[in-house]
C-alpha positions, 0 to 999 in steps of 0.5 A: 849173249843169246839169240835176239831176233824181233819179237824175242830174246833167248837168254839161256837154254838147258835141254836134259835128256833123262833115261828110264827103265819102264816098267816093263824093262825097256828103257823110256825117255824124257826131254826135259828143256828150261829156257830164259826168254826175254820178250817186250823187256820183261824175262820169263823163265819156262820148263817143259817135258817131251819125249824128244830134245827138240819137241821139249824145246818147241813147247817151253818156247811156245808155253813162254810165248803163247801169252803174248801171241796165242797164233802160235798154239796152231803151230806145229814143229815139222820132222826131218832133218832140221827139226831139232836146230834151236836156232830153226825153230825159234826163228820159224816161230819168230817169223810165224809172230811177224808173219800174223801181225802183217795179216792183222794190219 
């Protein structure tokens, strides 16, 4: 199926990377990424919009969660090599939930 860790399920995940000619004839993009995501049993749907695959990937995962876990609105995607790995990221924010609720008990 998707990705399960403990506080998340991912259900599906569409990144489209979409190409521009601005207007002053230099090519633009855009990342567009839509994600299904199951969390305490319920599914959501969310789309988000940013300049690179993996920034659109963070923020429809973040704007899906946030609700729940609104910790994760200070939390920023690192650069380098690892940053555009779907499965990095959502773990780094799943162990991010766990790691605020260990500071809230």
């Amino acid at each position: 199926m998707g990705l399960k860790l403990s506080n998340f399920e991912i259900l599906s995940v569409q990144i489209r990377t979409l190409f521009q000619w601005g207007w002053n004839e230099q090519e633009v993009s855009t990342s567009e990424a839509s994600l299904r995501i199951r969390i305490r049993g319920k599914e959501y749907h969310v789309v988000a919009e940013e300049s690179s695959q993996s920034q659109a990937f963070f923020k429809a995962l973040k704007k899906a969660l946030a609700p729940l876990h609104p910790e994760l609105k200070r939390i920023l995607l690192g650069t380098g090599e690892g940053a555009c790995n779907v499965r990095q990221i959502a773990s780094e924010l799943d162990a991010a939930i766990d790691l605020q609720h260990q500071e809230c008990q």
